[in-house]
C-alpha positions in Angstrom: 0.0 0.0 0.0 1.2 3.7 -0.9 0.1 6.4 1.2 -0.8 9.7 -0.5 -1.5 12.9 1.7 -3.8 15.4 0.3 -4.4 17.6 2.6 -2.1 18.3 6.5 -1.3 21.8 7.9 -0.9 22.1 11.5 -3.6 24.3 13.3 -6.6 22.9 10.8 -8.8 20.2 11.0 -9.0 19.0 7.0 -11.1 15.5 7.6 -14.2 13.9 5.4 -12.4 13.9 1.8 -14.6 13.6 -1.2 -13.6 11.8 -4.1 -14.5 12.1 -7.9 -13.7 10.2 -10.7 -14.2 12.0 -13.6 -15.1 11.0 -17.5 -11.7 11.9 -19.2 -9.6 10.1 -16.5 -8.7 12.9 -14.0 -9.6 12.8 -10.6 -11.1 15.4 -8.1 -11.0 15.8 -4.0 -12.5 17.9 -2.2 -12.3 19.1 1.7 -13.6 21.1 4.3 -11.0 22.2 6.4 -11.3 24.7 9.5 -9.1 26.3 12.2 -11.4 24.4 14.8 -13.1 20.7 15.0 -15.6 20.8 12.0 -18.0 18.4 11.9 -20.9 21.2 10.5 -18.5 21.9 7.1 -18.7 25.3 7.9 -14.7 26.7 7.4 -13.3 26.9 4.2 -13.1 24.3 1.2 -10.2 23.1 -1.1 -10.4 21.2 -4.4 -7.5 19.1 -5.9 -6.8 17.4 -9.1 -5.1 14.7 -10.0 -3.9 13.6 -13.8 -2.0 10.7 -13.2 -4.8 8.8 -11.4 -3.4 10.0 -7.7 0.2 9.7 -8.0 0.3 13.9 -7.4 -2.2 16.1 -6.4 -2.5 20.1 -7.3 -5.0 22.4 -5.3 -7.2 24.3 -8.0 -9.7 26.8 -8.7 -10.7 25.3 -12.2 -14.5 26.4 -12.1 -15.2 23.5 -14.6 -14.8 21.1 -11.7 -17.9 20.2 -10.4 -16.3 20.6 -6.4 -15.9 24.1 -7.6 -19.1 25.0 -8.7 -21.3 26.9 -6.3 -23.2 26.5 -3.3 -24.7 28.0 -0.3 -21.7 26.8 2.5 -18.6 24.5 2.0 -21.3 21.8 3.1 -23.2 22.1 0.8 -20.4 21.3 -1.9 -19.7 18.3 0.5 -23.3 16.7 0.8 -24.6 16.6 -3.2 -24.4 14.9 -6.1 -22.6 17.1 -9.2 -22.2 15.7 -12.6 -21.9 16.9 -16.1 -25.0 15.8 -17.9 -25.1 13.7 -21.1 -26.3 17.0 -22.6 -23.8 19.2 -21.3 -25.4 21.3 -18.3 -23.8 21.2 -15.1 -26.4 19.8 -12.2 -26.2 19.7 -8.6 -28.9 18.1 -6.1 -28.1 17.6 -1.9 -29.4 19.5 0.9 -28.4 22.8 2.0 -27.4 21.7 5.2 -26.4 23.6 8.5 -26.1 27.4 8.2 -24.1 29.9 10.0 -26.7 32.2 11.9 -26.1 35.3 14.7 -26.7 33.9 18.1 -29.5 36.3 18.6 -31.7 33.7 15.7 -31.7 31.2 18.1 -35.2 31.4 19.4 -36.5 32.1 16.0 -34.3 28.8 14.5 -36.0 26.5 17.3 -39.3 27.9 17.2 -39.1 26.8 13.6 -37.9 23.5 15.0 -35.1 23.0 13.9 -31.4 21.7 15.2 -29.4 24.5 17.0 -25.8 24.0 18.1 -23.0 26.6 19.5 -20.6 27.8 16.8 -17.4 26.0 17.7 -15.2 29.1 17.4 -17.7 32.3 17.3 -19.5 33.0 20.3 -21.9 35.6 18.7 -22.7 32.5 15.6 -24.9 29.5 16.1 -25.1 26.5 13.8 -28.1 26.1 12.1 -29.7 22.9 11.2 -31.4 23.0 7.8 -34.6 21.2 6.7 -34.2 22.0 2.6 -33.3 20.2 -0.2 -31.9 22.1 -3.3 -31.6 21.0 -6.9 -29.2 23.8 -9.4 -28.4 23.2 -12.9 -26.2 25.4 -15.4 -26.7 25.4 -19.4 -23.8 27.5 -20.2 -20.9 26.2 -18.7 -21.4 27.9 -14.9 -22.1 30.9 -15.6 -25.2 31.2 -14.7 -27.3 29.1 -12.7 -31.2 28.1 -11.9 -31.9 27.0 -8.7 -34.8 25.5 -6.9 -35.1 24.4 -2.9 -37.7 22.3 -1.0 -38.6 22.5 2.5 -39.3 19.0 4.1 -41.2 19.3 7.0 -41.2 17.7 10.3 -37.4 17.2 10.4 -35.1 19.4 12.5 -32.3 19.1 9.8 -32.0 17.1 6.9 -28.4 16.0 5.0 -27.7 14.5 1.8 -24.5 12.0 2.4 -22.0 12.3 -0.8 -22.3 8.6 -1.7 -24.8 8.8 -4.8 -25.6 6.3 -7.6 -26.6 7.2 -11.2 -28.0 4.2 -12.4 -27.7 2.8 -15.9 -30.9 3.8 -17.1 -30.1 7.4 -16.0 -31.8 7.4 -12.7 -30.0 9.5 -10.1 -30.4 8.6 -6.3 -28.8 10.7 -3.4 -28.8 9.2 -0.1 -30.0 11.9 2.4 -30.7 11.4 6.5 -33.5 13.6 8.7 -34.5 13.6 12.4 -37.6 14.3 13.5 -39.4 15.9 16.8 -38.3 12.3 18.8 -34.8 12.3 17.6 -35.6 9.8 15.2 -33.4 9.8 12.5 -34.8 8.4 9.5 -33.2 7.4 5.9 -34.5 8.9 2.2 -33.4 8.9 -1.2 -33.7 12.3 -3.5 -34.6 10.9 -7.1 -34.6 11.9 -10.3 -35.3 9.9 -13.3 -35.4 12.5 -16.2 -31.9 13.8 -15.6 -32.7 15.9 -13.3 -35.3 18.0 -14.6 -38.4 16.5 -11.6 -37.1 15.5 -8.4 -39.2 13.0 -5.7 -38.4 12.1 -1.8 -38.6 8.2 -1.2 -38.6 6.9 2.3 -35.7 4.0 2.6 -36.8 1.9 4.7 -39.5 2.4 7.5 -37.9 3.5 11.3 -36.6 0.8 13.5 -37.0 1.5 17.1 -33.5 1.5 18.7 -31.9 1.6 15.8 -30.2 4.7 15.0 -29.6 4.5 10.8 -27.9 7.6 9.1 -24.9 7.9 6.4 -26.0 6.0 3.4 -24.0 4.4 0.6 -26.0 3.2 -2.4 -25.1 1.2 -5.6 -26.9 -0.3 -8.9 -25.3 -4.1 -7.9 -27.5 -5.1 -12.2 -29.2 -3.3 -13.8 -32.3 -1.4 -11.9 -31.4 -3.4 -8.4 -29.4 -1.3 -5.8 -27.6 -2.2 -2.5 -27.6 0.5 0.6 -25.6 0.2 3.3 -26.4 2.4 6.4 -24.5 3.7 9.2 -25.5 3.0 12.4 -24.8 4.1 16.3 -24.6 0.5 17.6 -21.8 0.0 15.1 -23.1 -2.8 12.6 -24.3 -1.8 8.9 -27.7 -2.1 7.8 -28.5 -3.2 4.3 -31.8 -2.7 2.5 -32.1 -3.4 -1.2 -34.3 -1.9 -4.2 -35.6 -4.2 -7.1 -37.3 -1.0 -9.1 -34.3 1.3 -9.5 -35.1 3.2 -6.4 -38.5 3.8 -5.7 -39.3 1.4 -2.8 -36.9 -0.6 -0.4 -36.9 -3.4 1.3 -36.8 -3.9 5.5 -33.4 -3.4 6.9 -31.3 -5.7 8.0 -27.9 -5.9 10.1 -25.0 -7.1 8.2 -21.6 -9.0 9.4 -19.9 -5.5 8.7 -18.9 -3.1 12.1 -17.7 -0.3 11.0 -19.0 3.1 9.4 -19.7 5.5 7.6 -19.8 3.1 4.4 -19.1 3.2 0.7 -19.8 0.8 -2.1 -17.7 0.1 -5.5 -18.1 -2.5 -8.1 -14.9 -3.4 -9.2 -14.8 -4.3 -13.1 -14.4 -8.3 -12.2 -17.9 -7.8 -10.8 -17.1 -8.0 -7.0 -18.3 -5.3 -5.1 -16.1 -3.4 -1.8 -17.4 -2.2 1.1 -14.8 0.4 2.8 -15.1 1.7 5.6 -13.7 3.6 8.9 -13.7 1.7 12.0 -13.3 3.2 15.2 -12.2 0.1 17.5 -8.8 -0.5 18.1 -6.8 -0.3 16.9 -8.5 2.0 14.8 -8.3 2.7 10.9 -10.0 1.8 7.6 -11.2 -1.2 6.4 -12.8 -2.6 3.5 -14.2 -6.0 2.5 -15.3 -7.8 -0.6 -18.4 -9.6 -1.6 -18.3 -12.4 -4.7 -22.3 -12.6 -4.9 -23.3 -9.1 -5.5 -23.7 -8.0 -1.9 -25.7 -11.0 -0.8 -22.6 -12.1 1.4 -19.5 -10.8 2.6 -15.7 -12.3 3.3 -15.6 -11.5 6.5 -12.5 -14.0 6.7 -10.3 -11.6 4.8 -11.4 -7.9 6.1 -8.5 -6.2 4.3 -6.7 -3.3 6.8 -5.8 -0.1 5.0 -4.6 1.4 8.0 -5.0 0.7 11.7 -2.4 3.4 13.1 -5.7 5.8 14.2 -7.4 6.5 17.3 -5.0 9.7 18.0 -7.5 12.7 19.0 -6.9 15.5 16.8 -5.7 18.9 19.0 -8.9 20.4 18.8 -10.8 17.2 20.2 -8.6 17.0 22.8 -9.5 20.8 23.4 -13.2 19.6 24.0 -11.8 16.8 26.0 -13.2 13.7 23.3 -11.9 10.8 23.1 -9.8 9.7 19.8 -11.9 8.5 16.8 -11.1 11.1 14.0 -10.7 8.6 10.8 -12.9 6.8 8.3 -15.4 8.4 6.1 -13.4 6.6 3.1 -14.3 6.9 -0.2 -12.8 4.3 -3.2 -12.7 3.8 -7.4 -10.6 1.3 -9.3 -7.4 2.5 -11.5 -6.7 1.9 -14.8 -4.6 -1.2 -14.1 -6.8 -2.5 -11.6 -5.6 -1.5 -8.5 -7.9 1.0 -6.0 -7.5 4.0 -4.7 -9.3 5.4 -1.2 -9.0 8.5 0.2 -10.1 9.3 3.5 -9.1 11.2 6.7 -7.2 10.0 9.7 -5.2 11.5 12.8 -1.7 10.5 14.0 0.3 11.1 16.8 0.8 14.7 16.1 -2.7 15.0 16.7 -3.0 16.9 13.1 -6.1 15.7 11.3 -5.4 15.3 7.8 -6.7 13.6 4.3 -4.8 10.9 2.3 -5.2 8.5 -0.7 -4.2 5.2 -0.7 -3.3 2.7 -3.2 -3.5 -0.7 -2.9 -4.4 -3.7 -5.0 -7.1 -6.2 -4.4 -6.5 -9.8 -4.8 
C-alpha cells in the first residue's frame, strides 16, 4: 500500500475527503477544512486534481470542476451529487445543510424547529440545522445558474451523504438522513429519473426503534437493483435493497460489517467493496469484498488499510473527546486495476489530515 497525503497543515482540522472520478480520467478531491473541529463543514473548502490517477495532487480553482461549482456553505459542496450531464449542463442536487446564523436567531431557528448548536469558534454564531433540499443546474458552462429548494417538513435538519448512484438507465439517487421531533433519524433517497429535470423524496426503509440509521451508501449491484448500506450508532451496517431502480426498499437488516460510515464500488471483475472507517482498536480503515453481488461478505479476509488511528486530533482534545477522528473513506478502481481510497485520519501529532491510498485487491 502507498500512502498519499492530500491535505495536512498544522492548526486545521482538514477530515471527510470527497472523491470524484471524472469521465476523461482525472480525478477530483475535495475538503472542508477549518481552524477548529468541524463536523458542520462550515470553514473553508479546497479542491484538488489529479492527472495521473493520484500519484500527485494540485490544489485548484478550475470552475469546470464540479467541487468548484457553487453552493450555499462548504457543506453544501460536500453533501450533493454534481455531474456533467449527457447533454452538457452542469447539475447539482443535496441539501443545504447547516447554516451559519447570529446567536440572537436562536429562538427564532428552534421555534421553527429545527437543530441549533454553538458555533465551535464564534460566540456571537450559532449552527443552524437546515430542513431543505436544493436541486441547481447550469446550461452555459457555470455561468449562470437556476436553482430551486424544497422544504421538508417535520425534520429538525435534513443532509444528503455524498455517496450517490446514477443508475444505468439514467436514474440518479442521493442518499440523504432527517430527524424528527423524537430524535428519530430516518433514511430517504432524492430521485430523479429524467436527468434531473423532476425530483421525488422516497422513504428508505421504515424506522426501526432502537436503531439509529444515518450515512447511506447506495449502488446499482445489475441493472435497476441497488444495494444501501447504512450507518448506524450501535456499530453494525444495515442493508436494505431496491428491485425498481429506487423507488421502494426493502426492511433493513444488520449485516456482518462493524464499522461506518460506508461506501460501495463495483470493481470491473464484478465484485463489489465495502470500505469503511472503523473506530475500534486499533483503529483505521477497512474494506471487504463480496463475490455474490452483496448478498454475502468475506468477513474471513477484512482487508486493513490502515490501523495506526485513534490519535485525538488537538482540537478534540480541546473539547476533552476521546480519539476517533478517521474513516469516512471513499474508493474507485485505477486503470490497471488497482484502487485507490481517500479518506481522513489523525496520527500522533494530533494533526487531522486527508490521504489517498493505493493498494491492490487480490
Amino acid at each position: 500500500m502507498n500512502h498519499t497525503i492530500l491535505y495536512k497543515q498544522d492548526g486545521f482540522y482538514g477530515g471527510f475527503p470527497v472523491l470524484t472520478h471524472l469521465p476523461d480520467g482525472r480525478m477530483t478531491v475535495g475538503i472542508p477544512v477549518a481552524p477548529f473541529h468541524d463536523h458542520y463543514g462550515i470553514g473553508d473548502w479546497v479542491v484538488l486534481v489529479s492527472e495521473d490517477e493520484g500519484e500527485t495532487w494540485t490544489e485548484t480553482d478550475d470552475p469546470a470542476l464540479p467541487y468548484n461549482w457553487p453552493g450555499t456553505s462548504p457543506r453544501e459542496k460536500y453533501d450533493r451529487f454534481a455531474a456533467v450531464m449527457p447533454d452538457g449542463s452542469y447539475l447539482c442536487a443535496g441539501s443545504v445543510g447547516w447554516e451559519v446564523c447570529p446567536a440572537e436567531r436562536q429562538a427564532d431557528a428552534e421555534a421553527q424547529g429545527l437543530s441549533v448548536h454553538p458555533h465551535p469558534a464564534d460566540n456571537a454564531a450559532i449552527i443552524v440545522g437546515g430542513n431543505k433540499l436544493f436541486v441547481q443546474r447550469s446550461t452555459d458552462r457555470g455561468q449562470t445558474w437556476e436553482r430551486q429548494e424544497w422544504i421538508v417538513p417535520g425534520v429538525h435538519h435534513i443532509t444528503a451523504f455524498p455517496r450517490s448512484a446514477w443508475l444505468a438507465d439514467g436514474t440518479i439517487l442521493v442518499p440523504v438522513y432527517g430527524s424528527d421531533a423524537g430524535a428519530h433519524r430516518r433514511t430517504y433517497v432524492w430521485r430523479s429519473a429524467d436527468g434531473g429535470a423532476t425530483w421525488r423524496l422516497f422513504p428508505m426503509s421504515t424506522y426501526v426503534p432502537g436503531v439509529d440509521g444515518n450515512e447511506t451508501a447506495v449502488l446499482e449491484v445489475s441493472p435497476g437493483r441497488v444495494l444501501a448500506h447504512t450507518r448506524t450508532e450501535q456499530g453494525y451496517l444495515l442493508e436494505v435493497w431496491s428491485d425498481d431502480g429506487g423507488r421502494t426498499w426493502s426492511q433493513p437488516l444488520r449485516t456482518p460489517i462493524w464499522g461506518y460510515p460506508p461506501h460501495l464500488l463495483k470493481l470491473r471483475d464484478g465484485r463489489v467493496l465495502c470500505a469503511f472507517g472503523y473506530r475500534r482498536e486499533p483503529m483505521g480503515v477497512r474494506a471487504v469484498l463480496s463475490h455474490d453481488g452483496g448478498k454475502t461478505w468475506d468477513m474471513d479476509n477484512v482487508i486493513i488499510l490502515r490501523d495506526d488511528g485513534g490519535t485525538s486530533s488537538q482540537f478534540r482534545r480541546e473539547l476533552k473527546r476521546a480519539g476517533s477522528d478517521v474513516g469516512y473513506p471513499i474508493s474507485t478502481q485505477l486503470s490497471d486495476g488497482r484502487i485507490l481510497t481517500v479518506y481522513y485520519i489523525t496520527l500522533a501529532d494530533g494533526i487531522t489530515h486527508s490521504v489517498a491510498t493505493r493498494w491492490a485487491v487480490l
